[in-house]
TIVO-2410 file (N, C-alpha, C; in nm, 3 decimals):
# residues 151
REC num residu      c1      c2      c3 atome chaine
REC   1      X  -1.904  -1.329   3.194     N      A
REC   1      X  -1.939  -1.389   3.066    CA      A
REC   1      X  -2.004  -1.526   3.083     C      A
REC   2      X  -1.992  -1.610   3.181     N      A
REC   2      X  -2.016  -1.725   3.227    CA      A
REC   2      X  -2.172  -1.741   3.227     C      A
REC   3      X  -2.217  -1.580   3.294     N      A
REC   3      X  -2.339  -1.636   3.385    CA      A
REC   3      X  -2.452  -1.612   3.210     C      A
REC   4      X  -2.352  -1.502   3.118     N      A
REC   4      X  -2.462  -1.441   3.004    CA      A
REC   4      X  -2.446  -1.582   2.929     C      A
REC   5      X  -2.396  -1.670   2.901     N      A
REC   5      X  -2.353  -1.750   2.858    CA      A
REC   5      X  -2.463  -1.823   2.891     C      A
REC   6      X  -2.499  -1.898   3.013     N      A
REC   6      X  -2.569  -2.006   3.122    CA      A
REC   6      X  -2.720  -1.949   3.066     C      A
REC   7      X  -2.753  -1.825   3.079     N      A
REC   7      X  -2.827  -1.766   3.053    CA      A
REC   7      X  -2.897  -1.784   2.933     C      A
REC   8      X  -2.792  -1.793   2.861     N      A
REC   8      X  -2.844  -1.796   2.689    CA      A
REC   8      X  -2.864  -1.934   2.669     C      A
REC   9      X  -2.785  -2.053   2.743     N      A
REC   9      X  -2.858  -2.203   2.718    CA      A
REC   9      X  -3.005  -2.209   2.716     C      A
REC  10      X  -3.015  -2.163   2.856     N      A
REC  10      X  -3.165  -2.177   2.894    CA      A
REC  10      X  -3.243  -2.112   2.846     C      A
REC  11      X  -3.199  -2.007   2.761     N      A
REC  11      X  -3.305  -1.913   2.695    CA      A
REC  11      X  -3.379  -1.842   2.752     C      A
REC  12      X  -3.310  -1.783   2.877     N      A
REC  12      X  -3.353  -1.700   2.979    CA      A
REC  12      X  -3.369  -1.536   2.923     C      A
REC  13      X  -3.397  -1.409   2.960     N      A
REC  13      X  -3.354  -1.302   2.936    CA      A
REC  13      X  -3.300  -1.251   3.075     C      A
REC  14      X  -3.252  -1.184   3.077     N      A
REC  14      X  -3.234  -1.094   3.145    CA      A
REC  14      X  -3.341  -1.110   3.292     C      A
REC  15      X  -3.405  -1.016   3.239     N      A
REC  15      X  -3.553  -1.034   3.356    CA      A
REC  15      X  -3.612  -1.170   3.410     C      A
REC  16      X  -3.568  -1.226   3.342     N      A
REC  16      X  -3.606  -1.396   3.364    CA      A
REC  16      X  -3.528  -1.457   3.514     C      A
REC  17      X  -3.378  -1.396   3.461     N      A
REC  17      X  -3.304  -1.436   3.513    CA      A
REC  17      X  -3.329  -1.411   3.661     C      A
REC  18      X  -3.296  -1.226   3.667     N      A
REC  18      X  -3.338  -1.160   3.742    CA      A
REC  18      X  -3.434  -1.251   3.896     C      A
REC  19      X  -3.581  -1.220   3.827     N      A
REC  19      X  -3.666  -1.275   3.882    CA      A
REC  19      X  -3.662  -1.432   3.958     C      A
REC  20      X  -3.571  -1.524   3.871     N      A
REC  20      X  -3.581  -1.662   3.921    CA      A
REC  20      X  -3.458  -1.617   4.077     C      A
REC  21      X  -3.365  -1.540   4.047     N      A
REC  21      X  -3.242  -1.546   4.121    CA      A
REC  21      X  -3.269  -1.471   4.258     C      A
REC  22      X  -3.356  -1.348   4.228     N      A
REC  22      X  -3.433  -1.273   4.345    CA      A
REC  22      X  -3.326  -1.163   4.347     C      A
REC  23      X  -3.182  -1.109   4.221     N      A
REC  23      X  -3.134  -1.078   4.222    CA      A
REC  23      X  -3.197  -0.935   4.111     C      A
REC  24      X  -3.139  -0.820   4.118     N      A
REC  24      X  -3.242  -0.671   4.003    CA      A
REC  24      X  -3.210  -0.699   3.916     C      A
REC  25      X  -3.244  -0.652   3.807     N      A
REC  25      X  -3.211  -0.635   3.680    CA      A
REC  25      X  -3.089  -0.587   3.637     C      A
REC  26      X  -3.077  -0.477   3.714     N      A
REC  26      X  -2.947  -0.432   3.744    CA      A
REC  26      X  -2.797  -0.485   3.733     C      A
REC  27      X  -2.827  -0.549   3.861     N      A
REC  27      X  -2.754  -0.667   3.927    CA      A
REC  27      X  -2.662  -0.782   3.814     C      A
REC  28      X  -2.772  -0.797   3.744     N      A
REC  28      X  -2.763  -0.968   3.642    CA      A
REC  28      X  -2.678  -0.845   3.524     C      A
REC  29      X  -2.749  -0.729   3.514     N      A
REC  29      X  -2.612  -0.688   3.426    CA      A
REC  29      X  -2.500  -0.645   3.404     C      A
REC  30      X  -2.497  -0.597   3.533     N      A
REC  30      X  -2.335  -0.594   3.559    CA      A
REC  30      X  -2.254  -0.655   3.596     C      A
REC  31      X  -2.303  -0.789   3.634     N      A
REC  31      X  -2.210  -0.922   3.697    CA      A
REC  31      X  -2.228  -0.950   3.503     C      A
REC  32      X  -2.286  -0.962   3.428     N      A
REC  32      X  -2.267  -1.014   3.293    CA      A
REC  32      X  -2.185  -0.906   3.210     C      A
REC  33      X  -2.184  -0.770   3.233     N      A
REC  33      X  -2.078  -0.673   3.179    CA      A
REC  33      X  -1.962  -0.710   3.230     C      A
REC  34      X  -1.890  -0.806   3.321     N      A
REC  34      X  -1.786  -0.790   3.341    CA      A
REC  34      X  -1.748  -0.739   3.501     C      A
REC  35      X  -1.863  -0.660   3.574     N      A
REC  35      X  -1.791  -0.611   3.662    CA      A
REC  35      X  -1.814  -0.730   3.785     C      A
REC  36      X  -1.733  -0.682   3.925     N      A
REC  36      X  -1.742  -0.794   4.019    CA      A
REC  36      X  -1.895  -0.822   4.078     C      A
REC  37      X  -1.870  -0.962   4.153     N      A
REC  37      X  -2.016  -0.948   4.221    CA      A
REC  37      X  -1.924  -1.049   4.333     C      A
REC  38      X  -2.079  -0.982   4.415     N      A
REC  38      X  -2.091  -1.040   4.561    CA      A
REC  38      X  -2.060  -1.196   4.611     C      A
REC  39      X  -2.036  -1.267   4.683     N      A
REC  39      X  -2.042  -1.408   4.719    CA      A
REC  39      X  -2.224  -1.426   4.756     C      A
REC  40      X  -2.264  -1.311   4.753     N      A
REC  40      X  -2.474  -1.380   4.792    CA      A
REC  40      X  -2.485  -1.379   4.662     C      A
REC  41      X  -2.455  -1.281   4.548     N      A
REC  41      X  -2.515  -1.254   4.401    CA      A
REC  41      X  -2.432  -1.434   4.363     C      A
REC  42      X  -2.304  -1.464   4.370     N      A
REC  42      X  -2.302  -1.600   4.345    CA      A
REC  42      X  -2.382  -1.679   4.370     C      A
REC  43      X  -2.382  -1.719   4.527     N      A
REC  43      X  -2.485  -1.839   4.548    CA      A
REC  43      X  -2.640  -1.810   4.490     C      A
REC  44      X  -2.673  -1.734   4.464     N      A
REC  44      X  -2.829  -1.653   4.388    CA      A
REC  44      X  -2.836  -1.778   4.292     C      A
REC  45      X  -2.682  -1.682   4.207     N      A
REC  45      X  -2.713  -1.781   4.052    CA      A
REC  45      X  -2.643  -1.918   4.053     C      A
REC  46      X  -2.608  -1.962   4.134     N      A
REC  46      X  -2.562  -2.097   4.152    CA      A
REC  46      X  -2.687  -2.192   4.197     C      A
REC  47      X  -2.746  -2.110   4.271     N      A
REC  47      X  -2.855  -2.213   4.321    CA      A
REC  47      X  -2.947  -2.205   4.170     C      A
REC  48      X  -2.984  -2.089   4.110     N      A
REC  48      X  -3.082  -2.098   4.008    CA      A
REC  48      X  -2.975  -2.173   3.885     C      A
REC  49      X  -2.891  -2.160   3.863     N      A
REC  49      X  -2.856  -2.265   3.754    CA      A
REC  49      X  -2.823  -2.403   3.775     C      A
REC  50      X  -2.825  -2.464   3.891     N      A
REC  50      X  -2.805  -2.549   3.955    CA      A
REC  50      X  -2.607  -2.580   3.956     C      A
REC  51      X  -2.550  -2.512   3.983     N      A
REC  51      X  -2.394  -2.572   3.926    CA      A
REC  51      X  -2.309  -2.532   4.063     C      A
REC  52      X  -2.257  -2.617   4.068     N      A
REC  52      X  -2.119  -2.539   4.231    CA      A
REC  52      X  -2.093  -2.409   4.217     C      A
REC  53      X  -2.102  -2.340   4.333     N      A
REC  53      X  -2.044  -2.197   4.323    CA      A
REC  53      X  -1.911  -2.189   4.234     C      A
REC  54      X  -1.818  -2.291   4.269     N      A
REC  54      X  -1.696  -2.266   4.264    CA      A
REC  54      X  -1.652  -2.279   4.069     C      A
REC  55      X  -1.798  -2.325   4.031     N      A
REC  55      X  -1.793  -2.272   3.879    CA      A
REC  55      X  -1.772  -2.146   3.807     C      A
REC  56      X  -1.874  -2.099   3.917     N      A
REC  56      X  -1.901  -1.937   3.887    CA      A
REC  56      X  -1.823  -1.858   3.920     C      A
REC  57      X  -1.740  -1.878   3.992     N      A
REC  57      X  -1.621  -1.811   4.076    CA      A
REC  57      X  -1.487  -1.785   3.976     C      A
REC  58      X  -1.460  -1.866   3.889     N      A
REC  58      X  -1.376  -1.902   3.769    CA      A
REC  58      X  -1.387  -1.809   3.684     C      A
REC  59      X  -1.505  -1.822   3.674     N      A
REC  59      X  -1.570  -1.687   3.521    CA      A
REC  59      X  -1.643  -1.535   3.597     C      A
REC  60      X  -1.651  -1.564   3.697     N      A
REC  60      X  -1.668  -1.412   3.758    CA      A
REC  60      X  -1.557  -1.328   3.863     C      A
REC  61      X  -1.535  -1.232   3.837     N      A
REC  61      X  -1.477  -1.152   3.925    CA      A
REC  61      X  -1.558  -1.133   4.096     C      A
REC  62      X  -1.500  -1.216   4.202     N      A
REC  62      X  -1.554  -1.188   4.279    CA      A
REC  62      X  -1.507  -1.059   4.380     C      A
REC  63      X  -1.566  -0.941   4.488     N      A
REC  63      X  -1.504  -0.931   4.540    CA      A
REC  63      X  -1.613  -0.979   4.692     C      A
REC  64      X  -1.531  -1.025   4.764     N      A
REC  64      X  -1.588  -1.105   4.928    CA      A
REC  64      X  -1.524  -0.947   5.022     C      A
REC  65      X  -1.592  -0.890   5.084     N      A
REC  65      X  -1.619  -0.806   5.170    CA      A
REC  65      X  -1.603  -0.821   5.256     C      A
REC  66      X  -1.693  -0.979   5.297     N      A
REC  66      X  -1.663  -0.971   5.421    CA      A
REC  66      X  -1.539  -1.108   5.445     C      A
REC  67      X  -1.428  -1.115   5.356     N      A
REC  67      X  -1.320  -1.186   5.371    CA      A
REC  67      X  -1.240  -1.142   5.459     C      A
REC  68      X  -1.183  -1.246   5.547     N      A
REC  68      X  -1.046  -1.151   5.627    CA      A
REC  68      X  -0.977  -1.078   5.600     C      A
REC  69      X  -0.912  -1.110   5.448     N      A
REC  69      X  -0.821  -0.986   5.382    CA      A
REC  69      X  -0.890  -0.855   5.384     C      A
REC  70      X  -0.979  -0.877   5.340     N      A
REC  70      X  -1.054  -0.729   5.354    CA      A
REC  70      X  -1.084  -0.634   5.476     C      A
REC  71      X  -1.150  -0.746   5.565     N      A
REC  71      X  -1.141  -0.689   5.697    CA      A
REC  71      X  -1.039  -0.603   5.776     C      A
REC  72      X  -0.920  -0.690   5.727     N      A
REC  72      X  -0.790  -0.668   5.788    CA      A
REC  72      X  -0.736  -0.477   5.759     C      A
REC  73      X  -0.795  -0.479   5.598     N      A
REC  73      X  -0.764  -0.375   5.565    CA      A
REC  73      X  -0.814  -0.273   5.637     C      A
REC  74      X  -0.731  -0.175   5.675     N      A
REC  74      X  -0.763  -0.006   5.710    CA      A
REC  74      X  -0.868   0.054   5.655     C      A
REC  75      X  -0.929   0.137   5.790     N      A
REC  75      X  -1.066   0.233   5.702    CA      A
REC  75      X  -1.011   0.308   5.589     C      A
REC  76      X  -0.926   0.351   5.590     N      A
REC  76      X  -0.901   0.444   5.482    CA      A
REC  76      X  -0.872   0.412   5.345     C      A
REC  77      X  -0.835   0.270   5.377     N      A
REC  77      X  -0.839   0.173   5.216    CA      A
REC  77      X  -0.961   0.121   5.196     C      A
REC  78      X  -1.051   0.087   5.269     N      A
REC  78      X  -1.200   0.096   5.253    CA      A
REC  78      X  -1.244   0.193   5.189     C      A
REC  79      X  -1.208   0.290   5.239     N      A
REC  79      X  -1.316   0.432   5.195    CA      A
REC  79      X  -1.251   0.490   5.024     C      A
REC  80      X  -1.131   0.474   5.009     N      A
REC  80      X  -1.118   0.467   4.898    CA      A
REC  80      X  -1.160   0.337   4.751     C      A
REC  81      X  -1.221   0.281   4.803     N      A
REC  81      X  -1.281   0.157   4.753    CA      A
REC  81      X  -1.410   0.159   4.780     C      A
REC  82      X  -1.481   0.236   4.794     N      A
REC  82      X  -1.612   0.231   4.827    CA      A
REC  82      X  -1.695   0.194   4.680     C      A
REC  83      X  -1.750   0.154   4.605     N      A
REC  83      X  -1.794   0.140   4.502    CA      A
REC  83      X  -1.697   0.043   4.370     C      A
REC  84      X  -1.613  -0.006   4.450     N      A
REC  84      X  -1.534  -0.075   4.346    CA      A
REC  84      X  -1.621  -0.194   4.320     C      A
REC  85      X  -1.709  -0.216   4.351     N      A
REC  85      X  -1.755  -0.317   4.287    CA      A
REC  85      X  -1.914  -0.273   4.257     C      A
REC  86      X  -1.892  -0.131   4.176     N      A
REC  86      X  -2.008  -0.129   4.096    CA      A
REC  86      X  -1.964  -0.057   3.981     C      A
REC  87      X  -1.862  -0.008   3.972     N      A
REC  87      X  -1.839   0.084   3.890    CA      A
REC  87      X  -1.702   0.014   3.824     C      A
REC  88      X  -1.706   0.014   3.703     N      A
REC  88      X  -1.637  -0.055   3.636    CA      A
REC  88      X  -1.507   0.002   3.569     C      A
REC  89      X  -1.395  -0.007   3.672     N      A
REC  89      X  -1.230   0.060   3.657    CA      A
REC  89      X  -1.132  -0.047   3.743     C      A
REC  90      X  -1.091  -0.080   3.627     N      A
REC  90      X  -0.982  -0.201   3.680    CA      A
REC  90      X  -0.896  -0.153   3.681     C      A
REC  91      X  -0.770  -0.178   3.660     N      A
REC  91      X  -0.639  -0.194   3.724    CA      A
REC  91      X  -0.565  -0.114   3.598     C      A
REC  92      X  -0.577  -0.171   3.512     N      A
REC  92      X  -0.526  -0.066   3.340    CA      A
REC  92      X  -0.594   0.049   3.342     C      A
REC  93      X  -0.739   0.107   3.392     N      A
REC  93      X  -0.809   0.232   3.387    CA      A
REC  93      X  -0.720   0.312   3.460     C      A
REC  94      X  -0.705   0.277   3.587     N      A
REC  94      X  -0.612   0.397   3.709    CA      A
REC  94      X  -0.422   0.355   3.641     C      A
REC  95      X  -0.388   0.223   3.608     N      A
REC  95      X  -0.239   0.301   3.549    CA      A
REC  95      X  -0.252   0.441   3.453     C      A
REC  96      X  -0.333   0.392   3.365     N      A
REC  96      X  -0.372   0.474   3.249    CA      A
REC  96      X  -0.386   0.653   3.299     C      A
REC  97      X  -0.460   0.643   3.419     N      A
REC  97      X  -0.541   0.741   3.463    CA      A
REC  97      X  -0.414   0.824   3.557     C      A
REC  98      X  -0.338   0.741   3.603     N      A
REC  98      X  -0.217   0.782   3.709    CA      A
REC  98      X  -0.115   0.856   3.587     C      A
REC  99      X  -0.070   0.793   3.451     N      A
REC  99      X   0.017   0.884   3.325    CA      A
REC  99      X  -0.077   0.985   3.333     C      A
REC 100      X  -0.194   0.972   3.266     N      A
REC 100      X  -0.228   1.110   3.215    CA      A
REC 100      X  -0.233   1.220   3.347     C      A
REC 101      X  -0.264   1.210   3.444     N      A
REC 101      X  -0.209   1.310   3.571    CA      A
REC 101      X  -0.117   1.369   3.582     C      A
REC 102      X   0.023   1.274   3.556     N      A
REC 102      X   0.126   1.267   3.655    CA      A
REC 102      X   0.142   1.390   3.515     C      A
REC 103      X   0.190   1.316   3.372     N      A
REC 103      X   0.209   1.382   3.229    CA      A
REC 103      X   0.124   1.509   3.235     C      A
REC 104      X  -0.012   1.565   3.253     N      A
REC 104      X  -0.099   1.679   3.250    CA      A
REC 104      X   0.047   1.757   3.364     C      A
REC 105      X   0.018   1.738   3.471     N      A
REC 105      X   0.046   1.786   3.568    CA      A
REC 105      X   0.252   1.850   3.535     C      A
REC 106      X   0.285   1.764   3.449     N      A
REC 106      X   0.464   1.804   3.411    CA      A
REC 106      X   0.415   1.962   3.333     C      A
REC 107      X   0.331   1.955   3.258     N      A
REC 107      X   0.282   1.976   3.117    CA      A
REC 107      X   0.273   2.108   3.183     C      A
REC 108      X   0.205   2.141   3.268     N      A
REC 108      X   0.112   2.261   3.314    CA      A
REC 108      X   0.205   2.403   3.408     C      A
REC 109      X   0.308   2.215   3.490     N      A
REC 109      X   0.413   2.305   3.551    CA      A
REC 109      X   0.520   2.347   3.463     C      A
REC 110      X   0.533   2.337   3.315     N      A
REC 110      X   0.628   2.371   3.283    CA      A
REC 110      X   0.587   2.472   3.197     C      A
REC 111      X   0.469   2.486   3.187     N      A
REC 111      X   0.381   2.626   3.101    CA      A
REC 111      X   0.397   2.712   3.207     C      A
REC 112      X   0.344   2.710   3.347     N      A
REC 112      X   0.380   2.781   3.482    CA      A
REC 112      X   0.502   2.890   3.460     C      A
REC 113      X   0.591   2.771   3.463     N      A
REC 113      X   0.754   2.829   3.494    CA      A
REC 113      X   0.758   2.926   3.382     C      A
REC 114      X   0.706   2.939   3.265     N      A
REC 114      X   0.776   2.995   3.131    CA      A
REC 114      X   0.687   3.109   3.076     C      A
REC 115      X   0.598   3.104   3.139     N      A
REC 115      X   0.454   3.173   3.117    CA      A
REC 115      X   0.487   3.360   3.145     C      A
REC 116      X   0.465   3.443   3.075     N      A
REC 116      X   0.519   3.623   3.125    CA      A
REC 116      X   0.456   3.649   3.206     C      A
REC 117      X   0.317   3.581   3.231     N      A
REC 117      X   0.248   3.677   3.319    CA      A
REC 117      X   0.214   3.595   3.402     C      A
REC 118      X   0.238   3.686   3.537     N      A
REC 118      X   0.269   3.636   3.704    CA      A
REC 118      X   0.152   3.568   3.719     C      A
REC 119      X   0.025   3.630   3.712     N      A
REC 119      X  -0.072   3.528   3.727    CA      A
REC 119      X  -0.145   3.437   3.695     C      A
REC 120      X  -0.125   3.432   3.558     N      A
REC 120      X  -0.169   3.340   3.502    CA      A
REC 120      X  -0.073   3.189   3.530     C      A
REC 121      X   0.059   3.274   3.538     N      A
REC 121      X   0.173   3.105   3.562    CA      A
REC 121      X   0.109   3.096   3.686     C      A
REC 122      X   0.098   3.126   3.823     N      A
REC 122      X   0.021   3.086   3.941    CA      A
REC 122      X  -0.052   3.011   3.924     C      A
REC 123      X  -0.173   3.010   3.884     N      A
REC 123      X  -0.250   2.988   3.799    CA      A
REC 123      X  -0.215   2.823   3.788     C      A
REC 124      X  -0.147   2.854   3.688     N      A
REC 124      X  -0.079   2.697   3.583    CA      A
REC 124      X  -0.016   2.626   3.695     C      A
REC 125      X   0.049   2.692   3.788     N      A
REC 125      X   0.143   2.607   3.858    CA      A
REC 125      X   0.036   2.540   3.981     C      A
REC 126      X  -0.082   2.613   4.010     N      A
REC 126      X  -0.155   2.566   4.108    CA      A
REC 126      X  -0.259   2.423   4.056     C      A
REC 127      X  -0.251   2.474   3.928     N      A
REC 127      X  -0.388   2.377   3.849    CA      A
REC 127      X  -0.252   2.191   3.822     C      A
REC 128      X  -0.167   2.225   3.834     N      A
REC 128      X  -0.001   2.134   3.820    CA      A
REC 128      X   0.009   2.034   3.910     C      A
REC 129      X  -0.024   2.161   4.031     N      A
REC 129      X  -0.024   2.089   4.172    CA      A
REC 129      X  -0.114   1.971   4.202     C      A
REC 130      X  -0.245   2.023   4.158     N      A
REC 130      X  -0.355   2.002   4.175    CA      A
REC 130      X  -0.359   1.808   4.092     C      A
REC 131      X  -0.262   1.803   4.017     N      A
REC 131      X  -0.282   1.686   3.873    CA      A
REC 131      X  -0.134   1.590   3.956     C      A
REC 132      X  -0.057   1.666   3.985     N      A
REC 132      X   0.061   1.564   4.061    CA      A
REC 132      X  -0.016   1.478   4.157     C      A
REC 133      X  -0.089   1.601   4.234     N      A
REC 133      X  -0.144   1.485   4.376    CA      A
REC 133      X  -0.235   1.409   4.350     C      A
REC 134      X  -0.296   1.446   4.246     N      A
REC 134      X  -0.456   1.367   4.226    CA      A
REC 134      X  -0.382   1.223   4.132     C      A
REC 135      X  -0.249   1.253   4.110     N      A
REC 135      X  -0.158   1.108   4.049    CA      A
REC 135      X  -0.100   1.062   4.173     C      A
REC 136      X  -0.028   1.121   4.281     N      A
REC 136      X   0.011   1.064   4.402    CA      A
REC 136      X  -0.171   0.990   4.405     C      A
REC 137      X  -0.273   1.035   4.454     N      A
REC 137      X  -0.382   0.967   4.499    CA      A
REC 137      X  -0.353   0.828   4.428     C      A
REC 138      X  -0.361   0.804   4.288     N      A
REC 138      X  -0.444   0.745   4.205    CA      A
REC 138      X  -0.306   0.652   4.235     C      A
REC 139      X  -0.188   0.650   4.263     N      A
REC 139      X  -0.046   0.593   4.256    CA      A
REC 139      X  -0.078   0.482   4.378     C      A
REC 140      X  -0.152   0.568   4.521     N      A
REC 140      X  -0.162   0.487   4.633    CA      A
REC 140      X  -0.299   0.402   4.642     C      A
REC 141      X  -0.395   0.426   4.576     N      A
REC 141      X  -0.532   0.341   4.525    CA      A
REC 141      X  -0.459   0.241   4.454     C      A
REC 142      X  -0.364   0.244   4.338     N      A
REC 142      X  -0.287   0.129   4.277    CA      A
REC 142      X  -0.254   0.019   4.419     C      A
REC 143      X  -0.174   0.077   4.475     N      A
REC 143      X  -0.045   0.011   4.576    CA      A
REC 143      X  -0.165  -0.084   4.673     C      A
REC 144      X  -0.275   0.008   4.668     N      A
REC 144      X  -0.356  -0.066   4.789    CA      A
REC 144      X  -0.473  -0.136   4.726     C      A
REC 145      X  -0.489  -0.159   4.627     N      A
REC 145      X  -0.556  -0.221   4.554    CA      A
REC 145      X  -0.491  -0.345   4.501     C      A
REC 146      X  -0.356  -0.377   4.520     N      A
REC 146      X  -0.321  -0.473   4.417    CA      A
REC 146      X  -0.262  -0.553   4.610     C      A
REC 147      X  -0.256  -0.439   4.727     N      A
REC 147      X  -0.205  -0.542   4.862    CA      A
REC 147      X  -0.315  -0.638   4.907     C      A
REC 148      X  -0.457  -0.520   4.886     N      A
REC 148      X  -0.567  -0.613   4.947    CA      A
REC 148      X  -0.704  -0.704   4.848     C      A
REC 149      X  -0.655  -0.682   4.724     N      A
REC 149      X  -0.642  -0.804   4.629    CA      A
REC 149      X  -0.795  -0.748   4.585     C      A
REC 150      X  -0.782  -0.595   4.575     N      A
REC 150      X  -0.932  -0.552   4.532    CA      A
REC 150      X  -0.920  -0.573   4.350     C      A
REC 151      X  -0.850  -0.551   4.256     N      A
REC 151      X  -0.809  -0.584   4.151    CA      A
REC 151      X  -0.866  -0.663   4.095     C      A
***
């Protein structure tokens, strides 16, 4: 909100911005929607608005990549984070997203169990399975998202 803000003093657009920062179009709008940006997309617009990074840092979500914490982290918490900082799902999206799983998944196994016909409960109980784990997933993306401070 900071940078749409800075933006609108100067009476910049968008593309304006863009262009002075050497940063896409793209770029300037999703660091202004809210989602994270880079420590280079900072210094970009720090140098073009003239103000300390550590302004911009306040009002933007950063995530640093190449921070030690990050480093430190395991490939496999990497690879489940691959795009977290373009795609816009915070921390309330996956609780949110981990109920409706875990809840689908009670829901389906208990149509399963009660269901007359053999295959169709198979069926229910496999599609059950399928919504528990994909909530185990979404349970351990939480746990490792909030250790290595991707959040």
């Amino acid at each position: 909100m900071i940078i749409r803000k800075l933006r609108k003093q100067r009476n910049w657009s968008q593309d304006q911005l863009s262009k002075l920062s050497g940063l896409s179009l793209r770029t300037i709008q999703r660091i202004e929607g809210g989602n994270k940006a880079s420590m280079e997309s900072l210094k970009s617009l720090s140098a073009v608005f003239e103000i300390d990074i550590r302004n911009l840092e306040q009002g933007v979500v950063v995530v640093d990549k190449d921070s030690e914490q990050w480093k430190k982290a395991p490939l496999w918490v990497r690879i489940i984070f691959i795009g977290s900082n373009t795609v816009k799902f915070k921390r309330k999206d996956a609780v949110i997203l981990e109920i409706i799983l875990i809840g689908t998944g009670i829901i389906l196994s208990l149509a399963g169990l009660f269901h007359p016909d053999g295959n169709k409960a198979e069926v229910l109980m496999l599609c059950s399975i399928a919504f528990i784990l994909s909530a185990y997933y979404m349970s351990i993306k939480l746990r490792m998202g909030d250790k290595y401070l991707v959040w």
